[in-house]
Backbone as a printed PyTorch tensor [residue, N CA C, xyz], in Angstrom:
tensor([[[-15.2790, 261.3490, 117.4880],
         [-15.5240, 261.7850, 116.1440],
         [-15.2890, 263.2900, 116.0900]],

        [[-14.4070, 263.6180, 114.9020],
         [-14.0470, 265.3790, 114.9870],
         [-14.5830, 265.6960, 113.3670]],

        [[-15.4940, 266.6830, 113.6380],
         [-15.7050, 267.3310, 112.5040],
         [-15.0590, 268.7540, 112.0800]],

        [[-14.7120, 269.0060, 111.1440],
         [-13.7020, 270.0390, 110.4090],
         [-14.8420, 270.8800, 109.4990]],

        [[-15.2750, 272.2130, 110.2290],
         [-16.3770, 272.9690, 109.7250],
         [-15.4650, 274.4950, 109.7000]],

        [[-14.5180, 274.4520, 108.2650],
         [-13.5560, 275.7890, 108.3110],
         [-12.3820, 276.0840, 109.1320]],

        [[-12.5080, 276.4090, 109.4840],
         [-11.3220, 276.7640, 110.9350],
         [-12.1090, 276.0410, 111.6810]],

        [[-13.3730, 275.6000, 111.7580],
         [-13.8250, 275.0860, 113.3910],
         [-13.5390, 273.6310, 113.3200]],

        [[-13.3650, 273.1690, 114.8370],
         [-13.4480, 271.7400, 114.8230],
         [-14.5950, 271.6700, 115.4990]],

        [[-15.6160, 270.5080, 115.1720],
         [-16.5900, 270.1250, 116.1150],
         [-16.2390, 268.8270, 116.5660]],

        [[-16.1160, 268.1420, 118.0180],
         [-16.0130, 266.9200, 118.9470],
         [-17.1320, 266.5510, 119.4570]],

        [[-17.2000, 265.3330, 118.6510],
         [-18.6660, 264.4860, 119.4500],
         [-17.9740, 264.6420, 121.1030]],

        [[-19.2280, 264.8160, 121.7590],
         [-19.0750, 264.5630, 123.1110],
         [-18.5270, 263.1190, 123.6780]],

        [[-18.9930, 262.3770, 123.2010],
         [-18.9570, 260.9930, 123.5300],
         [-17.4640, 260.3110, 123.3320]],

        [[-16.3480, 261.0630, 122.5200],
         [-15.5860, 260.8470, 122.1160],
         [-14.5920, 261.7600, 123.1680]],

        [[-14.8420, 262.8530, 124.0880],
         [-14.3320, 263.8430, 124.7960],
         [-14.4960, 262.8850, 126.3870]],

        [[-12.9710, 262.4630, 127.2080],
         [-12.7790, 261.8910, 127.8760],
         [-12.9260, 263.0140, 129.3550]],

        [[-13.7180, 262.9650, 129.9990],
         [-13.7440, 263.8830, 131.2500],
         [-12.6650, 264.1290, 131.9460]],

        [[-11.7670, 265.5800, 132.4620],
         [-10.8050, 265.9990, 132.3130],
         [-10.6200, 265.4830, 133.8480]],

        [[-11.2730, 265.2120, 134.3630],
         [-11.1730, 264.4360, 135.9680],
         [-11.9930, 263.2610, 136.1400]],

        [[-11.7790, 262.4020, 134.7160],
         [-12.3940, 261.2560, 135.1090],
         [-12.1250, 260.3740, 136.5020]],

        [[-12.9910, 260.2220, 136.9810],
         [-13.0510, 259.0470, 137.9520],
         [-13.7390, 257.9070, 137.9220]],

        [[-13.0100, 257.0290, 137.6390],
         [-13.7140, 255.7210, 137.0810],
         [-14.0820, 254.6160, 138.3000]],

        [[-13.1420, 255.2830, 139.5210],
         [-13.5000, 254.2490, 140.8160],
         [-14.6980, 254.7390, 141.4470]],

        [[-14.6720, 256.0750, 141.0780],
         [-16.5290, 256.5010, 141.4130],
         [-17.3190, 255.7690, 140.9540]],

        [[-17.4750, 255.8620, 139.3380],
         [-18.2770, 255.2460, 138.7530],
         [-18.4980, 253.6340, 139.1030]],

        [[-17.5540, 253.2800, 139.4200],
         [-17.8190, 251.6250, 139.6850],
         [-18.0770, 250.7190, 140.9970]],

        [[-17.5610, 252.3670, 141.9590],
         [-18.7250, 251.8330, 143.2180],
         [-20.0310, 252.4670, 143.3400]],

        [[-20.6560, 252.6170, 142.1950],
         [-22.0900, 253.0360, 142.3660],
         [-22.9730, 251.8060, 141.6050]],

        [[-22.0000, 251.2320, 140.5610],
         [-23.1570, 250.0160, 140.1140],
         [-22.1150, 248.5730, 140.9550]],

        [[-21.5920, 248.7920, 141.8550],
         [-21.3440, 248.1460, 143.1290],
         [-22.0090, 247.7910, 144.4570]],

        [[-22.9680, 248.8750, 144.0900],
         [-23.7680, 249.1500, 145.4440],
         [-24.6790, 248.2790, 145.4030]],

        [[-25.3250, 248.1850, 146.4730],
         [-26.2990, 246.5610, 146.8260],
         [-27.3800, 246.2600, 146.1000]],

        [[-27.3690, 247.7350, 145.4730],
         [-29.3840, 247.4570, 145.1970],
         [-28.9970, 247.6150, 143.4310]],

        [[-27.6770, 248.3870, 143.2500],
         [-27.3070, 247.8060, 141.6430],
         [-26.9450, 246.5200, 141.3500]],

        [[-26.3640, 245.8210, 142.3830],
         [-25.6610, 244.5510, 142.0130],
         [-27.3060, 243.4090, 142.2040]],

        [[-28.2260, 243.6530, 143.1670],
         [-29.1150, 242.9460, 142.6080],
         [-30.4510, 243.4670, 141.6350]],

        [[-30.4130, 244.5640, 140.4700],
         [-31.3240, 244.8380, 139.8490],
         [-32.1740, 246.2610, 140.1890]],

        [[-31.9290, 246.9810, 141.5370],
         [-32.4690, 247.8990, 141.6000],
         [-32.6490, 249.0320, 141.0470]],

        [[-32.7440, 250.3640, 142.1590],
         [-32.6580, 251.5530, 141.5840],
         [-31.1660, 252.1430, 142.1700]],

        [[-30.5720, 252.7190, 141.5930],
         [-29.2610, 253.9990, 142.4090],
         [-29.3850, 255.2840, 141.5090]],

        [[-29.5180, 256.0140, 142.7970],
         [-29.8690, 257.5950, 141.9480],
         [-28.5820, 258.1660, 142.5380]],

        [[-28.2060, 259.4130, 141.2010],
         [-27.3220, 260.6620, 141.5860],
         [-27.3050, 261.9280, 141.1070]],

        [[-26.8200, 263.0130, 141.9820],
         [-27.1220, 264.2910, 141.3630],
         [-26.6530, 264.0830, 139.9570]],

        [[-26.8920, 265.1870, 138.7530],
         [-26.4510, 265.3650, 137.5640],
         [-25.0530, 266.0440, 137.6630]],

        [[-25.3170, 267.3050, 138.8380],
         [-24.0510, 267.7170, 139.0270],
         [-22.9780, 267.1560, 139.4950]],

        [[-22.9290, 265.9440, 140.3190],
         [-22.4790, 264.6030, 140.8480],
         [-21.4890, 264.2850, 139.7090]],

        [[-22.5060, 264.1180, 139.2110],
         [-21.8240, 262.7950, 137.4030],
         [-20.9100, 263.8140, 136.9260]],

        [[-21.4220, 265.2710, 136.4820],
         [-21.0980, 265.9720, 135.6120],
         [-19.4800, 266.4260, 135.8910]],

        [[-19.4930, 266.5970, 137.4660],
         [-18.4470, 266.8050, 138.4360],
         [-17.3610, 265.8190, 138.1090]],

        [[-17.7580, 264.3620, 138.3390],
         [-17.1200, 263.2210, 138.5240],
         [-16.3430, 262.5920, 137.7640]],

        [[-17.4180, 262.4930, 136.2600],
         [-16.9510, 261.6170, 135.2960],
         [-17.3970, 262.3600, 134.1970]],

        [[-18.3210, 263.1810, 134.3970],
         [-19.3220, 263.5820, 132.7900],
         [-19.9250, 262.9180, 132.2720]],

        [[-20.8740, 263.9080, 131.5550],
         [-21.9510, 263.2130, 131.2450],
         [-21.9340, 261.8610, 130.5230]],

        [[-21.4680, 262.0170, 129.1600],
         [-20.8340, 261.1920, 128.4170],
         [-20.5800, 259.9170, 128.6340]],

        [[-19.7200, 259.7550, 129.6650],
         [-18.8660, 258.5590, 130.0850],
         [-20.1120, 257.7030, 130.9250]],

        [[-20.8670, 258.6640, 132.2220],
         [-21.4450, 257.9430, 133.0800],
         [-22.7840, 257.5580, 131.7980]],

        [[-23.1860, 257.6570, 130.8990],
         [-24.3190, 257.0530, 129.6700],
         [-23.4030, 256.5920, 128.9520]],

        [[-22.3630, 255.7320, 128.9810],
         [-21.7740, 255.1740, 128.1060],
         [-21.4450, 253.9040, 128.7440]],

        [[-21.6190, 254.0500, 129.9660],
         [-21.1850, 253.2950, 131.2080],
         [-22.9450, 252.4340, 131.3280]],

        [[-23.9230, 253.4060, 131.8180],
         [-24.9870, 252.8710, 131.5310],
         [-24.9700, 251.9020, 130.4630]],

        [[-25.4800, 252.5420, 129.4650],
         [-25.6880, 251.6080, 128.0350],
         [-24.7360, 250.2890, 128.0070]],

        [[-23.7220, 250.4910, 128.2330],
         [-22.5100, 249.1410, 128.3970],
         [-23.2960, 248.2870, 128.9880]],

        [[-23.8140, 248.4480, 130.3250],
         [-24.3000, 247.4580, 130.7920],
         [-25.3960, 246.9550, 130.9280]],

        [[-26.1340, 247.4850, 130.0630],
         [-27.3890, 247.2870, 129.7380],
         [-28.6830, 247.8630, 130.1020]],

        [[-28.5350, 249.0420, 131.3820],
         [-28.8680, 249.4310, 131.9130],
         [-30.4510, 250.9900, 131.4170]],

        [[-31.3430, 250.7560, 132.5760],
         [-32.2230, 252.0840, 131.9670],
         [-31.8750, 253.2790, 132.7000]],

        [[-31.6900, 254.2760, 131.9080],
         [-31.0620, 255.5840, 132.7730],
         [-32.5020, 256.8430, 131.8470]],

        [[-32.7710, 257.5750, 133.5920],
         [-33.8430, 258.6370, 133.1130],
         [-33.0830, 259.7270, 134.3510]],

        [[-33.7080, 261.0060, 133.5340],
         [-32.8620, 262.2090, 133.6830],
         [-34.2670, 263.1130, 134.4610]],

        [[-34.5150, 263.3220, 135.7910],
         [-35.8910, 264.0710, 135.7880],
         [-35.0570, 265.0130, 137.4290]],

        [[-35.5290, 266.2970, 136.8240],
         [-35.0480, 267.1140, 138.2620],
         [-33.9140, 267.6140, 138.7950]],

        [[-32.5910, 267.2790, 138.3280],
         [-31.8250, 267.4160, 138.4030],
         [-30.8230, 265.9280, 138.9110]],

        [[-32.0420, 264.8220, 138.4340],
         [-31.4690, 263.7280, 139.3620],
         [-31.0830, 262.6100, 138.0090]],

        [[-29.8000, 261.9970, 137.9130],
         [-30.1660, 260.7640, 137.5400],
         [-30.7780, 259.1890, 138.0040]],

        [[-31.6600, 258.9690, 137.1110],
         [-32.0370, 257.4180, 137.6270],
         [-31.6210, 256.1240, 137.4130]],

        [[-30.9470, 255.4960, 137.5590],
         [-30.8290, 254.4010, 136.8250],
         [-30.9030, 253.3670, 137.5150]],

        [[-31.7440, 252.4180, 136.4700],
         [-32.2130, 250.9370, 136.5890],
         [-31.6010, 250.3190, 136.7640]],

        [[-30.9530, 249.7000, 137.3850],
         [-30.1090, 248.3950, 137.1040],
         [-30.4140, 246.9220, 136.6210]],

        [[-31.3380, 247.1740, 135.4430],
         [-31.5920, 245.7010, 134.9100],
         [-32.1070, 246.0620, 133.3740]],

        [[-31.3880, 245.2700, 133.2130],
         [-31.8490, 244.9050, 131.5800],
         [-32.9350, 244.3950, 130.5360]],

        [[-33.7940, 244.6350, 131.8620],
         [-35.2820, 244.5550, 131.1700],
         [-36.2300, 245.4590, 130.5140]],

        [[-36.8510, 245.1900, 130.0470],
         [-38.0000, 246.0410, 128.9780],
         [-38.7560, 247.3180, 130.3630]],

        [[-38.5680, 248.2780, 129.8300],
         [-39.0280, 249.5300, 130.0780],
         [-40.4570, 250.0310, 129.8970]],

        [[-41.4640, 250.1090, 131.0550],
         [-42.5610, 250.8460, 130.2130],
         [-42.6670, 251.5930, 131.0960]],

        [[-43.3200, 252.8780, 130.7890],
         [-43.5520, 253.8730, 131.1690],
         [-45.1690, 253.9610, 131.1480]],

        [[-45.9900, 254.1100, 132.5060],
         [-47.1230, 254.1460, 132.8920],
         [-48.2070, 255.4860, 133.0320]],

        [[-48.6910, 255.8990, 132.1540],
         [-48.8550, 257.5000, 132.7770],
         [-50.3510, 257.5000, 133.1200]]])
């Protein structure tokens, strides 16, 4: 999505394809043993950001149904499509 604000353009992020996407990264990480049966797989932010960007690797999440949390510099993600609660 491009917005036209004067001379400026604004680009949804989500729409901005990472200039070194790597998509075989991305797909041996929800490959890995403990994604393919429901677990956890964590990675740096700078990892993703490096790899694929932000964008793509939460677009990638959400596709698959997945819970993704952002704490520390780490991403988390769930690998299952179940209901989320948070315990405090």
């Amino acid at each position: 999505m491009v917005m036209q604000i004067g001379a400026m353009q604004i680009v949804h992020a989500a729409t901005v394809r990472h200039p070194r996407a790597n998509p075989s990264w991305c797909a041996r990480i929800f490959d890995a043993k403990s994604a393919r049966r429901g677990g956890i797989v964590r990675r740096a932010v700078r990892d993703v950001d490096r790899e694929i960007g932000r964008a793509a690797f939460v677009a990638e999440v959400t596709r698959r149904g997945f819970q993704l949390i952002e704490c520390g510099g780490q991403y988390i993600v769930i690998c299952n499509a179940g209901q989320l609660v948070v315990h405090t």
